[in-house]
N, CA, C and O of each residue as an XYZ file, in Angstrom:
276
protein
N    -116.327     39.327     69.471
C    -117.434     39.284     70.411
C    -116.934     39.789     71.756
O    -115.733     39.582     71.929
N    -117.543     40.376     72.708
C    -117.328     40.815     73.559
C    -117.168     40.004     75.215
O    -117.613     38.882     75.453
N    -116.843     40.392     75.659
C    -116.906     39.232     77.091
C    -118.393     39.110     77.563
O    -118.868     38.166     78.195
N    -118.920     40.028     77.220
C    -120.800     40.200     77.678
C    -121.289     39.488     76.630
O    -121.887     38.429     76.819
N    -121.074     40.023     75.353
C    -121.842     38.965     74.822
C    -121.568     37.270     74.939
O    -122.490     36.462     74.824
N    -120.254     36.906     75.167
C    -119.393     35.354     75.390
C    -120.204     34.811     76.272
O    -120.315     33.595     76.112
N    -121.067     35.436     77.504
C    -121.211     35.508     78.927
C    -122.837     35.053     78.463
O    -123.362     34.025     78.891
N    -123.403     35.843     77.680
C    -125.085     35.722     77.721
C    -124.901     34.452     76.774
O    -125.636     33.570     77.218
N    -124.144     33.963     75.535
C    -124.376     32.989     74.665
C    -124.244     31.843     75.694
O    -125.211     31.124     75.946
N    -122.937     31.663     76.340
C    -122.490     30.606     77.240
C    -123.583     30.374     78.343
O    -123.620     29.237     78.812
N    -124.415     31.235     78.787
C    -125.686     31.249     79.462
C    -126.732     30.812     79.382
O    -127.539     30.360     80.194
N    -126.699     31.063     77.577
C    -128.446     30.264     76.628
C    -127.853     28.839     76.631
O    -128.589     27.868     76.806
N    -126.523     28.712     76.439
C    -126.203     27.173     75.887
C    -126.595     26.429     77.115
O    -127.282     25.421     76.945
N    -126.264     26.772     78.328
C    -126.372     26.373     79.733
C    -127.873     26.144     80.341
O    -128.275     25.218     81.046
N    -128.494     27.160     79.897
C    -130.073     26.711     80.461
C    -130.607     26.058     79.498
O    -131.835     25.975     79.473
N    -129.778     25.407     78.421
C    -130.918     24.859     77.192
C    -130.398     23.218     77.900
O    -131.072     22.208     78.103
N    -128.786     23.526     78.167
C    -128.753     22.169     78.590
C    -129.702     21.925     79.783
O    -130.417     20.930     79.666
N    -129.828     22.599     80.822
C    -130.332     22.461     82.065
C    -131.781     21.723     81.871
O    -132.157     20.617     82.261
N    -132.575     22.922     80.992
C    -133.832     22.291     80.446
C    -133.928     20.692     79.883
O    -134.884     19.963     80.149
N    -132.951     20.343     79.190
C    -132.796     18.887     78.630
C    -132.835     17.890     80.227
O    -133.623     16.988     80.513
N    -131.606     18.492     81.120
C    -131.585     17.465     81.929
C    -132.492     17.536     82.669
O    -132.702     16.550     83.375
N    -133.271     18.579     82.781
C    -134.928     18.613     84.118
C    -135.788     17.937     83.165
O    -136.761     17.469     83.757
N    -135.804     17.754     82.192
C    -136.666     17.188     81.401
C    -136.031     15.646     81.534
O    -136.973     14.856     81.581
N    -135.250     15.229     81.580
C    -135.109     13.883     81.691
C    -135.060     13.466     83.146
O    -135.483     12.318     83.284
N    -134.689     14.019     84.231
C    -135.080     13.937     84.876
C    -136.383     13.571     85.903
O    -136.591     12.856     86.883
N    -137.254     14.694     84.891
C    -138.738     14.220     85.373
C    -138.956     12.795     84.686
O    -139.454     11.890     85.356
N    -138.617     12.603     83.460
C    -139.273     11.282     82.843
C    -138.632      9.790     83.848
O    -139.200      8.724     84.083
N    -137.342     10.250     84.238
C    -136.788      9.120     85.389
C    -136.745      8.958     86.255
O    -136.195      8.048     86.875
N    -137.592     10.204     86.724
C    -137.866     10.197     88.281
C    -138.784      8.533     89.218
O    -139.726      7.845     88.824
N    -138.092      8.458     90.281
C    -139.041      7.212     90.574
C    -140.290      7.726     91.209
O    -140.302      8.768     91.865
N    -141.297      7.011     91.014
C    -142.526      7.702     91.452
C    -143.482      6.395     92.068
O    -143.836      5.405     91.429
N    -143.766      6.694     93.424
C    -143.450      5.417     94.608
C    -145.276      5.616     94.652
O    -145.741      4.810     95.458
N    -146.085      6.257     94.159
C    -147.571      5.909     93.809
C    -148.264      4.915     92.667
O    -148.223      5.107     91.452
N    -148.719      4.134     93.150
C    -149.424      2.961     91.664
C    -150.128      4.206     91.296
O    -150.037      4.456     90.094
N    -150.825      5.084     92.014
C    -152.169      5.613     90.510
C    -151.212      6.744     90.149
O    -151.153      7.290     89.048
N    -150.600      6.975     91.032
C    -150.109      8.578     89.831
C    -149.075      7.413     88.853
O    -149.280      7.240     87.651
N    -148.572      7.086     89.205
C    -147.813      6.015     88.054
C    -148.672      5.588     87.119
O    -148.118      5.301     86.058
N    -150.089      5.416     87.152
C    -150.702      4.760     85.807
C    -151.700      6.308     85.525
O    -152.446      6.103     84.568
N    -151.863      7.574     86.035
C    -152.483      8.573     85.499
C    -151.087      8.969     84.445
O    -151.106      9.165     83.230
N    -150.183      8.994     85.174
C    -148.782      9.352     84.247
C    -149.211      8.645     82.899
O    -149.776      9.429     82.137
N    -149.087      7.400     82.433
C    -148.723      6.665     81.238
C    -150.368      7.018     80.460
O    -150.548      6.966     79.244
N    -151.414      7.361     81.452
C    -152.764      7.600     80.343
C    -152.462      8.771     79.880
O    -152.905      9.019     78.758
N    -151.734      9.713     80.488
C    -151.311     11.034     80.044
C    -150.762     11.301     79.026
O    -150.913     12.242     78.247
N    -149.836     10.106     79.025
C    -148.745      9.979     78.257
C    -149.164      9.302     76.693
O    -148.520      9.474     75.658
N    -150.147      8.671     76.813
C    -150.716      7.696     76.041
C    -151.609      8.910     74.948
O    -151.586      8.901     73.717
N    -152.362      9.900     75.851
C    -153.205     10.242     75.109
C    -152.527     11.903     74.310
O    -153.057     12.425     73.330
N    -151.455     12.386     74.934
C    -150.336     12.992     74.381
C    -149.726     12.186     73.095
O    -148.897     12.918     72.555
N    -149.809     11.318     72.624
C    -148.877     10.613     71.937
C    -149.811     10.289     70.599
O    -149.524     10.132     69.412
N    -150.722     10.269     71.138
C    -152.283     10.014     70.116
C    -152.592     11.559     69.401
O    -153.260     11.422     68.377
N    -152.283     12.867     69.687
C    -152.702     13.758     69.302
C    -151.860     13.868     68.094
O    -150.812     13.350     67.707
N    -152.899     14.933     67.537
C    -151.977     14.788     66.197
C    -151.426     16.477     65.937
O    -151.888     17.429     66.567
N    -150.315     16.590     64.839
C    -149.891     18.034     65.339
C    -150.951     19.036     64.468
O    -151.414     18.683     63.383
N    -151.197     20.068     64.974
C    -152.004     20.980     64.244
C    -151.806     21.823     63.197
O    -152.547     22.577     62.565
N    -150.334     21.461     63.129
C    -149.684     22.262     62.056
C    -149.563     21.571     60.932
O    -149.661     22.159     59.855
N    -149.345     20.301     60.989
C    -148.453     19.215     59.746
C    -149.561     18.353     59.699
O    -149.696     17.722     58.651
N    -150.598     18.136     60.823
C    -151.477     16.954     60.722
C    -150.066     15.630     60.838
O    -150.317     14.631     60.163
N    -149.087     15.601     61.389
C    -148.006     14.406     61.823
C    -148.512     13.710     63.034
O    -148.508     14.142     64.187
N    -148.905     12.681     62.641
C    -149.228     11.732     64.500
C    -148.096     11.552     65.016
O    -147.202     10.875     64.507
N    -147.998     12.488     66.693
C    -146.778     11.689     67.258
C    -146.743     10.290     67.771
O    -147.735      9.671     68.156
N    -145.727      9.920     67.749
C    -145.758      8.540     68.246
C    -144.428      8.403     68.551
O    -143.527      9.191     68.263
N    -144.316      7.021     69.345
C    -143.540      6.916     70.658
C    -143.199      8.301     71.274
O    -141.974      8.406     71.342
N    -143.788      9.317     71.710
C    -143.149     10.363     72.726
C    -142.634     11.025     72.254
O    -142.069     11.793     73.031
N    -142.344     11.350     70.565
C    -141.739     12.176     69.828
C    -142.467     12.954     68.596
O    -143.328     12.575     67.802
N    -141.672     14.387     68.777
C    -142.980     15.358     68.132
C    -142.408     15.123     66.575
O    -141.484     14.348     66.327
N    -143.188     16.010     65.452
C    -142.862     15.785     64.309
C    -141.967     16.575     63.857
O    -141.790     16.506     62.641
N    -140.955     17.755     64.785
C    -140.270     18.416     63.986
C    -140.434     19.691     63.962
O    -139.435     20.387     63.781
N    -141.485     20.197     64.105
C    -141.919     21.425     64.171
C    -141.848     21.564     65.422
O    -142.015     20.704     66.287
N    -141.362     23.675     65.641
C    -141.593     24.161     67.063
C    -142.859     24.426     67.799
O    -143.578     25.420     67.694
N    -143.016     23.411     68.540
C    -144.448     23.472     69.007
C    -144.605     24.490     70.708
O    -145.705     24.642     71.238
């Protein structure tokens, strides 16, 4: 493999991590509003209730079924 290609793989691995940690991030962020704090969890609530369109899989607790959605 080449140093360019070493350079772009080591790059995808890096923004996939990045993406993971902005993504957890947002979920732990403190958030110092009561209503956006309870629009958050109806959001969250009614995300969690949908079902996938592909598998017909209900997510539940906050986790998808597996498929790339």
């Amino acid at each position: 493999m080449t140093q360019r290609g070493e350079d772009a793989s080591a790059s995808a691995v890096t923004s996939l991590m990045l993406d993971r940690y902005d993504d957890q991030l947002l979920q732990t962020r403190f958030i110092s509003n009561k209503a956006i704090r309870r629009e958050l969890r109806r959001q969250q609530r009614i995300a969690a209730e949908r079902m996938c369109d592909i598998c017909q899989h209900k997510d539940s607790s906050w986790q998808r079924c597996g498929w790339q959605h």
